[in-house]
C-alpha positions as CSV (number, residue, x, y, z in Angstrom):
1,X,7.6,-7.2,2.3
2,X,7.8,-3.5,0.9
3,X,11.0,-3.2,-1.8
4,X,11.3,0.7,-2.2
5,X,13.2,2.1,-5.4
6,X,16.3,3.9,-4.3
7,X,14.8,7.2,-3.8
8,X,12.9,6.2,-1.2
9,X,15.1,3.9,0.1
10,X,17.5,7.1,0.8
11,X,14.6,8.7,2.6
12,X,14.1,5.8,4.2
13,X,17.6,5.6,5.7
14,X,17.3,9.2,6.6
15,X,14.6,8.8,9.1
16,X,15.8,8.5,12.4
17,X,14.3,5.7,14.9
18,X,11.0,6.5,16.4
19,X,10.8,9.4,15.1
20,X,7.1,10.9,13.7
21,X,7.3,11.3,9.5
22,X,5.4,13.4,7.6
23,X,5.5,12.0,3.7
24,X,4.8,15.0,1.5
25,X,3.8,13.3,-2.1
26,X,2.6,10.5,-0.8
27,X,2.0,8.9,-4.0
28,X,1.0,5.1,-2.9
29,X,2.2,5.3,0.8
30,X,4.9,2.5,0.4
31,X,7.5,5.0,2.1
32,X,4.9,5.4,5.0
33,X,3.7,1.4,5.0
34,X,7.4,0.7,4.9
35,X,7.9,3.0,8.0
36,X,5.0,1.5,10.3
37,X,5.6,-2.2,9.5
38,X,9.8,-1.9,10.2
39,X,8.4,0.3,13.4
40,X,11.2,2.7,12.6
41,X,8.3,5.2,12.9
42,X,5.5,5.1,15.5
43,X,3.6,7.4,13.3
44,X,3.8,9.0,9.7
45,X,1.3,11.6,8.3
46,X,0.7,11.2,4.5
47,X,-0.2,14.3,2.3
48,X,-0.9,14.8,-1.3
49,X,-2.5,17.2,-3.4
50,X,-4.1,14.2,-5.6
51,X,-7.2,12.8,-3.4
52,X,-6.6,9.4,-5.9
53,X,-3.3,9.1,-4.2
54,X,-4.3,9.6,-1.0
55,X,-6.9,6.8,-1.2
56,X,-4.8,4.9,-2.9
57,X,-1.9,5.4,0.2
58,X,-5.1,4.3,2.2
59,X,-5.5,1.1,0.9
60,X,-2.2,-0.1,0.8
61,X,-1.3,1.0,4.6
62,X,-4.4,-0.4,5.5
63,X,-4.1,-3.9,3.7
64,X,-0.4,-3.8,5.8
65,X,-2.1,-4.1,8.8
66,X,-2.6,-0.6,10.1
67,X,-5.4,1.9,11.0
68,X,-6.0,5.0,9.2
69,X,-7.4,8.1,9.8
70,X,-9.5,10.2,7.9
71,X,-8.4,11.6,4.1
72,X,-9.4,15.7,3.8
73,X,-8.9,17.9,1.3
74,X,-7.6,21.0,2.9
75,X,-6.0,23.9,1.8
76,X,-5.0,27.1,2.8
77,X,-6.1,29.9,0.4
78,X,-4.7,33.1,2.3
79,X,-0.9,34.2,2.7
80,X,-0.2,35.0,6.1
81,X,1.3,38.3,7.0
């Protein structure tokens, strides 16, 4: 069982049912692990711009029981016009 602290709980709520997420600030990946294991959401994208957080968000949805893909480091360096 998952307990989120009340700010994710509100985005939690938000989420409408079976609907893709994309968690921006991942942090740990509760939000996302939370997500998958309710099946509110068949499928939830986790970004950070700390690589320990997204390993970390890997672990924890993986020890709950689901497959993830890989972790990158991408940016995008150039403004577009």
């Amino acid at each position: 069982m998952i307990n989120l602290d009340n700010r994710l709980k509100s985005i939690y709520d938000a989420v409408r049912e079976n609907k893709k997420v994309i968690d921006v600030g991942c942090d740990h990946g509760y939000l996302a692990a939370k997500l998958l294991l309710d099946k509110k959401s068949p499928f939830c994208a986790c970004t950070d711009i700390n690589i320990k957080c997204l390993e970390k968000a890997k672990r924890f949805i993986e020890h709950a029981g689901f497959e993830v893909g890989e972790i990158s480091r991408k940016f995008c360096r150039k403004s577009v016009n």
